[in-house]
C-alpha positions in Angstrom: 0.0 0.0 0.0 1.5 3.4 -1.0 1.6 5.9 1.8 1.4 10.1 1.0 4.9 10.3 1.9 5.5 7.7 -1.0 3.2 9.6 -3.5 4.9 12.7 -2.9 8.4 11.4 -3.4 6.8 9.6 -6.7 5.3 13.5 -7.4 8.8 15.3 -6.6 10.2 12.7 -9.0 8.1 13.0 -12.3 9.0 16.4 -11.6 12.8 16.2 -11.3 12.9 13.7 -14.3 11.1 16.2 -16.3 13.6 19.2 -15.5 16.1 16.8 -16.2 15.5 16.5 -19.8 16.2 19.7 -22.4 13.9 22.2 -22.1 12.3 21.9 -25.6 12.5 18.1 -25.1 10.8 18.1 -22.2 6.9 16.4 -22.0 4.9 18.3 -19.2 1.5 16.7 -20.8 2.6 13.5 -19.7 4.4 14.5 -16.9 1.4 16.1 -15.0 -1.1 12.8 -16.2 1.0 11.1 -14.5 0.9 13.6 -11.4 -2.6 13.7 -12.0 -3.0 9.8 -11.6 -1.1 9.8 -8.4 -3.6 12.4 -7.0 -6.4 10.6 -8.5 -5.6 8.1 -5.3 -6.6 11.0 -2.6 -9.8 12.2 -5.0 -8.3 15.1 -6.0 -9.4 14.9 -9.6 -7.5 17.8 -11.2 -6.9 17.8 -15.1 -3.3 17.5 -15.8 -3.5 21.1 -17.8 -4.3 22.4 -14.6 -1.9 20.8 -12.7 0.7 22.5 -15.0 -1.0 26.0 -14.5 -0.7 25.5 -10.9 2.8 24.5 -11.0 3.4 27.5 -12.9 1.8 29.6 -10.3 4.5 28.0 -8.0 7.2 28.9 -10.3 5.7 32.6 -10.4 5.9 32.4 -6.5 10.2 32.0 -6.8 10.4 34.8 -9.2 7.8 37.2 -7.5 10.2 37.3 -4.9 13.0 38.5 -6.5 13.9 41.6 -8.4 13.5 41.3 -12.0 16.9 43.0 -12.7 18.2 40.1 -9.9 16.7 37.2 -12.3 19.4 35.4 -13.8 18.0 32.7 -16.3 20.6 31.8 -18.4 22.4 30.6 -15.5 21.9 27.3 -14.5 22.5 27.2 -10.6 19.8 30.1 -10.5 17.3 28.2 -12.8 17.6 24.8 -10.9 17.4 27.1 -7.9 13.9 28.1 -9.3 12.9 24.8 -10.5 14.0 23.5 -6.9 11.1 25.9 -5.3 8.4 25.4 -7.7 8.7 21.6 -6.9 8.9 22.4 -3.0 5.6 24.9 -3.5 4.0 22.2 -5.8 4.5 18.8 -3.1 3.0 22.1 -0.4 0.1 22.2 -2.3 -0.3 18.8 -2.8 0.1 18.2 1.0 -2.9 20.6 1.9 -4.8 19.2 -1.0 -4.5 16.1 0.8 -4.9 16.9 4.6 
């Protein structure tokens, strides 16, 4: 039997594999119906588009917080750095989604 802790490790990792790949490689549509599926378990029956939205809105959260003449996206430390958030943020929401 899967336990939440479980499910958000499998959700932290479709995410991670999906950063992993190059960014105009990269497949968020299967990436999120897989998210999707895991949340499916806990009857949170999102649509995978909006699963993307809201990890955007995660995303936003990182850069929202830092001056846009501070935003450094052609380096990679700062983009992972980004990425890292967003995924933190996203398994948050998940979490509350949850409890």
């Amino acid at each position: 039997m899967m336990t939440i802790r479980q499910d958000l490790d499998a959700v932290d990792g479709v995410l991670r594999q999906t950063f992993a790949i190059e960014p105009f490689k990269r497949d968020y549509d299967t990436a999120f119906s897989a998210i999707a599926q895991i949340l499916h378990r806990y009857g949170i029956a999102e649509n995978p588009r909006n699963l993307r939205f809201r990890f955007i809105l995660c995303m936003q959260e990182f850069f929202d917080g830092i001056p846009q003449d501070q935003w450094r996206v052609k380096d990679p430390a700062f983009v992972k750095q980004s990425e890292d958030f967003a995924i933190a943020k996203f398994r948050e929401w998940v979490l509350e989604q949850v409890t």
